[in-house]
C-alpha positions, 0 to 999 in steps of 0.5 A: 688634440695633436697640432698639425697644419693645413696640408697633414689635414688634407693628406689624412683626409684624403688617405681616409678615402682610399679602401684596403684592395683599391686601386689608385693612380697618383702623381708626385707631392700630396697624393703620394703622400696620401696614398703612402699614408693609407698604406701605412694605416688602414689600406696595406693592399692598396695598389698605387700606380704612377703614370711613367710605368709604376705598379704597386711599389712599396715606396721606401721614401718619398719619390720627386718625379713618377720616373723616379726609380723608387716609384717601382721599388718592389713594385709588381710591375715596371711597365710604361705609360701606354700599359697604365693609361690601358688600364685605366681605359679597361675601366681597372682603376678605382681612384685617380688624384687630380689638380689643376689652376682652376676647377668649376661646380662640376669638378671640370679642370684647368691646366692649360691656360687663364684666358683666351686659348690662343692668346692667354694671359697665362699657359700651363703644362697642360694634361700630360696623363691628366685627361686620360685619368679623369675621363677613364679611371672611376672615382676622381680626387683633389687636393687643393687649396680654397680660393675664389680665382681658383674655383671658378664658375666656369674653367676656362679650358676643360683640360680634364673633364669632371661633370662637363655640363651636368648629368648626363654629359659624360655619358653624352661624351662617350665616357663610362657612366658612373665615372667621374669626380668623387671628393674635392679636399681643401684646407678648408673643407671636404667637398662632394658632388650632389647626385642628381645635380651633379654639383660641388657640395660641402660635406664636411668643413675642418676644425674652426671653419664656417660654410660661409668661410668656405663659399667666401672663397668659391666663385660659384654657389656650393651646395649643401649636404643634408648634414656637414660634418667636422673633419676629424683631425688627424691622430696622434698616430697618423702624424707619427707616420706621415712625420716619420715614415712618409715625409721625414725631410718634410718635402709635402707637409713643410708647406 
C-alpha cells in the first residue's frame, strides 16, 4: 500500500466523484486539487469553473485566489461572476465543493457566525458565492475535517442551505428538486445522505477507522448505509500526479 496523509485521501476521494463531461464550480485549496486530480486521471473533459469568471481553464499549477490569472489559462471563457452564478442559476452545473465552520445532519452550512447573529462569539466571511452555489448548482460536495464543534446538531446560521429541515424543504424554499448535498468527505470517512430521511449517513470509513470513531466525533447521530465501504486508498499513480503534476510545492497536501 503507498503512504500518504489525510489530505492525498480526501482530495483522491473526492476526485473519484467527478464524472468525465461534468461540470463542476470550485474554489481555491482542496477542491482545486480535486478537480485538477480528476482531470489529470479519469474525467479530461471535466469543465471546472471558478467564481471570479473562470471556465474550463487547464490549469498549469496551482491558483492561490479564484482571480488568479492561471484560473482562465486556456480557459474557454474569461467572463465574470454575474455570467457563472447564471449558470448555476440556469440549472448548468453539475457539482459545486463547499466548506464551512459548521455543518449539520442535513449538510446545512456555517460560515457566518458561532453564536448569536448579532452578538457572536465569533464572525466569519460570510457566503461570498456560497449560497448561490449551494442553492443552485445540483450536487453538493465537502471536503472537511471530522470533529464534534464542527458537525453539529444545529448550524447556528444556515449561510448555505443543504437540506434546510429535511424532505421537502428545499422545495418548499423555491429551490429546484433534486438539488442539494451529495457527499460529505472527512479524513475519516465519506459520508452520504439517506434518500427519504434526507439525513448524513456513512457510506465508507478510511483505512483503520471504526463507525464509532466517526460518530465520536459528530455531535448528531449519523446514519448507516446498508453496507459501509473501506475507502480505497489512493494509487501509487494518483499520488504521482497529485505530488508532481498538482501540487509540487505541496501548498494543499503539506497540511
Amino acid at each position: 500500500m503507498a503512504d500518504y496523509n489525510v489530505m492525498e485521501m480526501m482530495i483522491t476521494a473526492a476526485a473519484r466523484n467527478l464524472e468525465d463531461g461534468a461540470s463542476v464550480g470550485v474554489g481555491t485549496g482542496a477542491p482545486c486539487a480535486a478537480a485538477m486530480l480528476a482531470q489529470k486521471t479519469h474525467a479530461p473533459n471535466l469543465v471546472v469553473l471558478f467564481e471570479a469568471g473562470g471556465v474550463s481553464p487547464q490549469l498549469p499549477t496551482m491558483p492561490i485566489s479564484v482571480g488568479d490569472s492561471r484560473t482562465t489559462y486556456k480557459a474557454l471563457m474569461a467572463s465574470g461572476m454575474c455570467e457563472i452564478m447564471e449558470t448555476c442559476q440556469r440549472g448548468m452545473v453539475d457539482y459545486c465543493f463547499l466548506g464551512g465552520a459548521q455543518i449539520d445532519k442535513f449538510g446545512n452550512l456555517n460560515s457566518t457566525v458561532i453564536g448569536d447573529w448579532a452578538h457572536p462569539k465569533v464572525r466569519f466571511p460570510g457566503s461570498g458565492g456560497a449560497n448561490d452555489f449551494a442553492s443552485f448548482c445540483w450536487k453538493i460536495m465537502v471536503i472537511t475535517p471530522q470533529d464534534a464543534r464542527r458537525f453539529v446538531e444545529k448550524v447556528d446560521f444556515i449561510t448555505s442551505p443543504g437540506y434546510l429541515g429535511g424532505p421537502g424543504s428545499r422545495e418548499a424554499a423555491g429551490l429546484a428538486a433534486g438539488t442539494g448535498p451529495f457527499k460529505v468527505i472527512t479524513d475519516l470517512a465519506v459520508m452520504g445522505f439517506d434518500e427519504e430521511t434526507k439525513q448524513m449517513r456513512v457510506e465508507s470509513l478510511h483505512h483503520g477507522v471504526t463507525f464509532d470513531q466517526v460518530q465520536e466525533n459528530t455531535s448528531f447521530q449519523l446514519l448507516k448505509a446498508p453496507e459501509i465501504a473501506e475507502t480505497l486508498p489512493p494509487t501509487a499513480e494518483e499520488l504521482r500526479i497529485l505530488r508532481e503534476e498538482v501540487d509540487p510545492h505541496k501548498y494543499i497536501i503539506g497540511r
